[in-house]
N, C-alpha and C positions, 0 to 999 in steps of 0.2 A: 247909606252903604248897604248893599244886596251880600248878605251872608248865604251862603250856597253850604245845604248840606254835605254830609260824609255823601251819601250815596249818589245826592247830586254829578258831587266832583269825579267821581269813582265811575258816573255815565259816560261823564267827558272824555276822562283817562281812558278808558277804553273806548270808545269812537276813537281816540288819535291812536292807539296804536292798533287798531284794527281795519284800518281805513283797508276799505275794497271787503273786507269780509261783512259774512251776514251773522255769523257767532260771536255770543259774549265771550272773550278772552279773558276775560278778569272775573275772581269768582269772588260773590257779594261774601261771601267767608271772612275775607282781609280786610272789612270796613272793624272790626272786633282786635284788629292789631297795631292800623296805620289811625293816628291823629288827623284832625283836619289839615294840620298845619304840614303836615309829611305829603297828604292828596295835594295841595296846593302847591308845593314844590315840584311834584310831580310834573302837574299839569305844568306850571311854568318852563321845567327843563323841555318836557317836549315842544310847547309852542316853541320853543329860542330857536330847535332846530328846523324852522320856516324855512330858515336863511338860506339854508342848502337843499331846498325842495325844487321843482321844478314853479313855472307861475300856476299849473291845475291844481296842483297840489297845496299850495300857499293858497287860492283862494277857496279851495275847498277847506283849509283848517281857519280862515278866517270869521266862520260862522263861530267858532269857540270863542272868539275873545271878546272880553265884555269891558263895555265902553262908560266912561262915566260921565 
């Protein structure tokens, strides 16, 4: 099993909600508040919303998902 750091996950989370920008929107600050397990939620609720993306969109956030 690939255990993904705090900061790891907290790269991802911000790729997806900044997709098209070139700035970090999320400040390394919050890795000192949120649990792994809170980043992992995270990232899961945004991947769900794929569904209602367009298909550039959906295969741009399918580099996120990790496959076992």
């Amino acid at each position: 099993m690939n255990v993904q750091t705090k900061e790891e996950l907290l790269k991802e989370i911000d790729k997806l909600i900044s997709y098209g920008k070139e700035d970090t929107t999320i400040s390394p600050d919050l890795l000192a508040y949120l649990s792994t397990d809170d980043l992992i939620s995270i990232k899961a609720k945004l991947l769900k919303k794929v569904n209602v993306l367009s298909e550039e969109d959906k295969a741009w956030l399918e580099q996120f998902k990790k496959y076992e």
